[in-house]
C-alpha positions as CSV (number, residue, x, y, z in Angstrom):
1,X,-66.2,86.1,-121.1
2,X,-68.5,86.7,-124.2
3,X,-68.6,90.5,-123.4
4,X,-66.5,91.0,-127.2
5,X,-69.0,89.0,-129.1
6,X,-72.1,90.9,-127.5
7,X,-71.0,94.1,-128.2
8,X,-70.6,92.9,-131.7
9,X,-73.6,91.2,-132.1
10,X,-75.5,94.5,-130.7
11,X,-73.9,96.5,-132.9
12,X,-75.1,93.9,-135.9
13,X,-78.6,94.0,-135.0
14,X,-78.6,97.8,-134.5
15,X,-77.2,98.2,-138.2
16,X,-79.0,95.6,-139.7
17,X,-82.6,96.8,-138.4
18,X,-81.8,100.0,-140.1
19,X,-80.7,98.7,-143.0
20,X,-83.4,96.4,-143.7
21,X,-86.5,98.3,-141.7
22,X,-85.2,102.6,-142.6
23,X,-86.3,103.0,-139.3
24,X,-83.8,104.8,-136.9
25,X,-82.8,102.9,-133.9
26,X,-82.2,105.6,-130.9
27,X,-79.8,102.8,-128.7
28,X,-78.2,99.7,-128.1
29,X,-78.2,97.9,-124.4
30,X,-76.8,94.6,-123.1
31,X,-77.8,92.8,-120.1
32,X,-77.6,88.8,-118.4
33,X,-80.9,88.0,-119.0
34,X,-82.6,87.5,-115.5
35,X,-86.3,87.7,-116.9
36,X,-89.0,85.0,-114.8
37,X,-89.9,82.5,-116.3
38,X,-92.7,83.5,-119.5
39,X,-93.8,83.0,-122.7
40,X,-93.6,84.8,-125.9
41,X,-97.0,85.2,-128.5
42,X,-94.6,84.6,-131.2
43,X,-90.7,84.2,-131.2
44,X,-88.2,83.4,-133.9
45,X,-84.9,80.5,-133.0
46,X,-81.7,80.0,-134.9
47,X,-79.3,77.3,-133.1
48,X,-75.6,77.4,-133.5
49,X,-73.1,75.0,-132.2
50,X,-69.2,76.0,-131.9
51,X,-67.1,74.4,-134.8
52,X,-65.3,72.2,-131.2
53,X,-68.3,71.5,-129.9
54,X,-67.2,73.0,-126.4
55,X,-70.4,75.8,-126.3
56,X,-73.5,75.7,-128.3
57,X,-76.9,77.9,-128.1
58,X,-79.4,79.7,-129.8
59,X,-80.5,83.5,-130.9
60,X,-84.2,84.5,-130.1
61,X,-86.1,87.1,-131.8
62,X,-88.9,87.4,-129.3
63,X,-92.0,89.4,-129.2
64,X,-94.3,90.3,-126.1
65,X,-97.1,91.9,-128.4
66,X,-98.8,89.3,-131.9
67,X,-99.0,93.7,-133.0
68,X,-95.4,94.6,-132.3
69,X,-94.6,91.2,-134.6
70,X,-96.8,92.3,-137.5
71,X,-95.7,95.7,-137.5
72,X,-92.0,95.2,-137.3
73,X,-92.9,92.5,-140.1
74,X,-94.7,95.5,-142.3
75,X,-92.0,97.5,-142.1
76,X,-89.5,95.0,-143.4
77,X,-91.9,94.6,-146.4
78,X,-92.5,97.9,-147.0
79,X,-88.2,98.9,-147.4
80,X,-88.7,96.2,-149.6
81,X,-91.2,97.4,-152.1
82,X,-94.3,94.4,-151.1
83,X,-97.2,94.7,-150.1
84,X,-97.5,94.8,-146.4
85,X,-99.1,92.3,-144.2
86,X,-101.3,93.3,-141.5
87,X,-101.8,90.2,-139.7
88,X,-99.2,87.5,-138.4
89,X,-99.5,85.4,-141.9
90,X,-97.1,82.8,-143.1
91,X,-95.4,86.7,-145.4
92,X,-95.1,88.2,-142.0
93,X,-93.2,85.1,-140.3
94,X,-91.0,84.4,-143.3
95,X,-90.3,88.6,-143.4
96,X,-89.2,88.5,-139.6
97,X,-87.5,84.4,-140.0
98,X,-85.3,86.2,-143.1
99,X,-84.7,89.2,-140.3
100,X,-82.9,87.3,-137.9
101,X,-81.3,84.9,-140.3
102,X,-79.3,88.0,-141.7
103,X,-78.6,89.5,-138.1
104,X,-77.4,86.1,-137.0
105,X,-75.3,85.4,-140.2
106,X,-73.7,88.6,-140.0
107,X,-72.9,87.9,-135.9
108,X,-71.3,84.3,-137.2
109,X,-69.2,86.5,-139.8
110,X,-67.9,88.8,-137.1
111,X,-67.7,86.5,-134.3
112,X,-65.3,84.2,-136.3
113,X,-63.1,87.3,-136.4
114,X,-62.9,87.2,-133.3
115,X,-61.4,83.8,-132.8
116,X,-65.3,82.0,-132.1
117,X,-65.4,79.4,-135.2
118,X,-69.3,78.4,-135.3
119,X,-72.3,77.6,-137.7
120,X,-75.6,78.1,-137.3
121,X,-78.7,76.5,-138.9
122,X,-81.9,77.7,-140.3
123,X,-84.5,80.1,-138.2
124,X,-87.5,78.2,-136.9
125,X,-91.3,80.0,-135.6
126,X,-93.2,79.1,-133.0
127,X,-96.7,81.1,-131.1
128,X,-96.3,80.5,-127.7
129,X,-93.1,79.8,-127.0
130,X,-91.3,79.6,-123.7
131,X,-89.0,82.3,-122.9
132,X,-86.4,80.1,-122.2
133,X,-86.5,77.0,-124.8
134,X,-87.3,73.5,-123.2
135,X,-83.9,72.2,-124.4
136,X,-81.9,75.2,-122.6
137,X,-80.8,73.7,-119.2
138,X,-78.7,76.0,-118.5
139,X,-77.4,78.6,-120.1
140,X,-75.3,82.4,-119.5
141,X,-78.1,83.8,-121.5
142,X,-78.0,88.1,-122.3
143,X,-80.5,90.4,-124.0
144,X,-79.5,92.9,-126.8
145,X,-82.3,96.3,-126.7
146,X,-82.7,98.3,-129.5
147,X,-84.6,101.1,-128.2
148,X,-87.0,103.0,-130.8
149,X,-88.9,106.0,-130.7
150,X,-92.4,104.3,-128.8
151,X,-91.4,100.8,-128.3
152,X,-87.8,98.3,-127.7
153,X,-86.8,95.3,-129.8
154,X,-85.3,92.6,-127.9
155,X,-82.9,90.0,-129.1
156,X,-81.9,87.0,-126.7
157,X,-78.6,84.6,-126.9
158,X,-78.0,81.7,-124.9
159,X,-74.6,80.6,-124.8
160,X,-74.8,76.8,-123.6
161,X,-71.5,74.7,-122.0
162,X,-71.7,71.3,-124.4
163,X,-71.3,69.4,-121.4
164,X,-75.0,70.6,-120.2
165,X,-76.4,69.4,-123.1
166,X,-74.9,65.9,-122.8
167,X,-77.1,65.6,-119.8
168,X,-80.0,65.1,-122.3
169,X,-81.3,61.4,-121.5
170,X,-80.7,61.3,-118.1
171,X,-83.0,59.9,-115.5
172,X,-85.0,62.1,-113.0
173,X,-87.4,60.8,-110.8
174,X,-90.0,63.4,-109.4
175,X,-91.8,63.1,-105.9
176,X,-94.7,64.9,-104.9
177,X,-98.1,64.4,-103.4
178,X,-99.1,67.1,-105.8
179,X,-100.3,66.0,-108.7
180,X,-100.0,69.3,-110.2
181,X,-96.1,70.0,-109.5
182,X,-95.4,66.1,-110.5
183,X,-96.8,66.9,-113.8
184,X,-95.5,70.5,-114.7
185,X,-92.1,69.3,-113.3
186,X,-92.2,66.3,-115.3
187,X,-93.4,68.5,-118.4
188,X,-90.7,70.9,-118.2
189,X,-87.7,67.9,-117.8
190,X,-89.4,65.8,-120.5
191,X,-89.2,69.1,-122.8
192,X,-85.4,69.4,-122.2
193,X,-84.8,65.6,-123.0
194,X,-84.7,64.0,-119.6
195,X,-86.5,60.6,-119.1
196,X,-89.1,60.9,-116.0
197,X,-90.6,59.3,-113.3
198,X,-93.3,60.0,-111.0
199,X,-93.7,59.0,-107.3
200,X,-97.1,60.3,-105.4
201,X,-95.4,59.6,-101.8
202,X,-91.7,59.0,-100.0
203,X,-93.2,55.0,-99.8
204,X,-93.5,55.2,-103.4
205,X,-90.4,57.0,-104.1
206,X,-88.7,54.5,-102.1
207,X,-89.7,51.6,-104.4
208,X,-89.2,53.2,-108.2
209,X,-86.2,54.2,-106.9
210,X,-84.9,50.6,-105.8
211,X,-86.1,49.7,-109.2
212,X,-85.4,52.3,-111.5
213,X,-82.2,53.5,-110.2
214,X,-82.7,57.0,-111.5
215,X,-79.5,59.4,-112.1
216,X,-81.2,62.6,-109.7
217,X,-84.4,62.7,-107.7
218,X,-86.6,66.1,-106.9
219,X,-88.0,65.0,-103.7
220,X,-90.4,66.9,-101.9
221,X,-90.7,66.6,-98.3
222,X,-93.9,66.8,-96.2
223,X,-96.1,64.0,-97.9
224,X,-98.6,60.7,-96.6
225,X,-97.2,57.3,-95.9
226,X,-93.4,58.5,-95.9
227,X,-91.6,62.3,-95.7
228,X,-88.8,63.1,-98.4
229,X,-86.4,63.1,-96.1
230,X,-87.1,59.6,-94.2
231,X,-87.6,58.3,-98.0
232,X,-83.5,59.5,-98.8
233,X,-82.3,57.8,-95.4
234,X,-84.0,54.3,-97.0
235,X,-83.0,54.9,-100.5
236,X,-79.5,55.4,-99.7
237,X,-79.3,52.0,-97.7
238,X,-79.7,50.6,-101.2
239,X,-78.6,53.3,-103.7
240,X,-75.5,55.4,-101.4
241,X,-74.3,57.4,-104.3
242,X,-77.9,58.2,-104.8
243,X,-78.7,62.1,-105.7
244,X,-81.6,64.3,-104.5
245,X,-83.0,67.7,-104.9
246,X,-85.5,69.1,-102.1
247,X,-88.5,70.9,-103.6
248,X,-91.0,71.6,-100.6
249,X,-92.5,74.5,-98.9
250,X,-90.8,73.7,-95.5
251,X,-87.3,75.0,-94.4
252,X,-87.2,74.2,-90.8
253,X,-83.8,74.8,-89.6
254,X,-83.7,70.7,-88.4
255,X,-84.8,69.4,-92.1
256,X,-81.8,71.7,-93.9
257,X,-79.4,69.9,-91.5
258,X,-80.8,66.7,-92.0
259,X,-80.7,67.5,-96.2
260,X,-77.1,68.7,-95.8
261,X,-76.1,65.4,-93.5
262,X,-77.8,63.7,-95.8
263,X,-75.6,64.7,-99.0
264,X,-78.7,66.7,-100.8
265,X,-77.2,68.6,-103.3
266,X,-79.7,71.2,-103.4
267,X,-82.7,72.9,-101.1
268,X,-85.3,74.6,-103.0
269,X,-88.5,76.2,-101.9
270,X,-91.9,76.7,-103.1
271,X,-93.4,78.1,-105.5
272,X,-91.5,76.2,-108.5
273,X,-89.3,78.4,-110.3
274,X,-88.2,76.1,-113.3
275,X,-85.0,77.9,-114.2
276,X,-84.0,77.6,-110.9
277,X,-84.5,73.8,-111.0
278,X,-82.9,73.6,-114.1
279,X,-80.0,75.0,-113.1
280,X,-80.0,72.6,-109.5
281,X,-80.4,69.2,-112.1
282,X,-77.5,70.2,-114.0
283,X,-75.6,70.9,-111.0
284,X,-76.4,67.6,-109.3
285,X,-76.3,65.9,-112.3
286,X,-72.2,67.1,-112.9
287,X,-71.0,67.3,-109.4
288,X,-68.0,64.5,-108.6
């Protein structure tokens, strides 16, 4: 579907890394981004939203080294005639924030050739960013390599359906007995715009959901005073249309059933991999 505008866009940041660094770039690659879940030292954002509003997203400029950063930022300066920085100074992010502004604008350029009318708006830095940013809930996301003589660059887009973002205020309550997964669950949905709740047990669950009436629950199963699964069967005597996600470390061939006669619109095992989640929210939260 976006195969067109990738190519473009790698051919962009090939030519424009040149341009602006005189440093020979050896080859271009293009992949779906399938990368765990991780965090850059330093990474660079630009947003852009399509002119109809039907896709949105953002281009990431990321960096697994603080030294691959600087030096990529030294270079810039240096084609440029300043001095060179040698340590990730406010010179140094505003070198590599002007780098990916011009690769981006150019992509824009191109890309509305191409028939895909959008805008983008201006870069922003952050140390220790998430791979994935909190707001992208799910996303076809792809990864442009330029490979160099000792070392890659890497350039990420997200390409985002408009109608996953509208899902931004959406209630989610969040059942564990782990105190632990409540609150990196709740972190993570909090950080992409959904409003939280926490439940401790199925007993517990069973009231704030009476209550609260939340739009999805993550429910986990084996916990004290009532199991997820015993917790649905009483929540749907008052909420029917209710949805629920499993996230528990038990799969036994009688709970699945039980979730699946149940209407549980997905079944997801331990350990917590939050793009995986993501992904199961937006689909519950968009199913008829």
């Amino acid at each position: 579907m976006y195969e067109s505008y990738l190519k473009v866009l790698a051919k962009i940041c090939a030519d424009v890394f040149q341009t602006m660094t005189n440093t020979e770039v050896l080859g271009t690659g293009v992949k779906k981004d399938q990368r765990a879940d991780a965090f850059y030292p330093v990474a660079f954002n630009i947003k852009y939203e399509h002119l109809d509003k039907k896709v949105g997203g953002h281009f990431t400029l990321g960096f697994t080294e603080t030294e691959m950063a600087v030096a990529v930022a030294s270079t810039l300066a240096e084609n440029l005639g300043l001095p060179q920085p040698d340590t990730l100074d406010m010179m140094a992010m505003d070198m590599l924030n002007e780098f990916l502004n011009t690769v981006v604008g150019r992509a824009i350029a191109e890309w509305d050739r191409l028939g895909f009318k959008a805008r983008f708006f201006p870069p922003t830095s952050c140390l220790n960013s998430p791979l994935r940013p909190p707001t992208e809930i799910e996303s076809d996301a792809y990864v442009i390599l330029l490979k160099l003589k000792v070392h890659y660059i890497v350039f990420r887009v997200a390409f985002i359906d408009e109608a996953k973002t509208q899902l931004r205020g959406k209630k989610v309550l969040v059942v564990d007995d782990s105190a632990v997964i409540r609150q990196v669950v709740a972190h993570h949905l909090k950080a992409a715009g959904f409003v939280v709740e926490q439940a401790k047990d199925g007993r517990e669950a069973v009231d704030k959901h009476k209550a609260w009436n939340p739009d999805v629950t993550v429910m986990d199963q084996v916990m004290p005073e009532l199991n997820g699964l015993d917790a649905i069967v009483e929540i749907r005597q008052v909420h029917p249309s209710a949805r629920f996600i499993m996230l528990t470390s038990t799969a036994r061939t009688d709970e699945v059933v039980t979730a699946q006669t149940l209407g549980v619109a997905e079944y997801l095992l331990k350990p917590l991999q939050l793009t995986e989640l993501m992904a199961a929210v937006a689909k519950a939260l968009t199913a008829p």
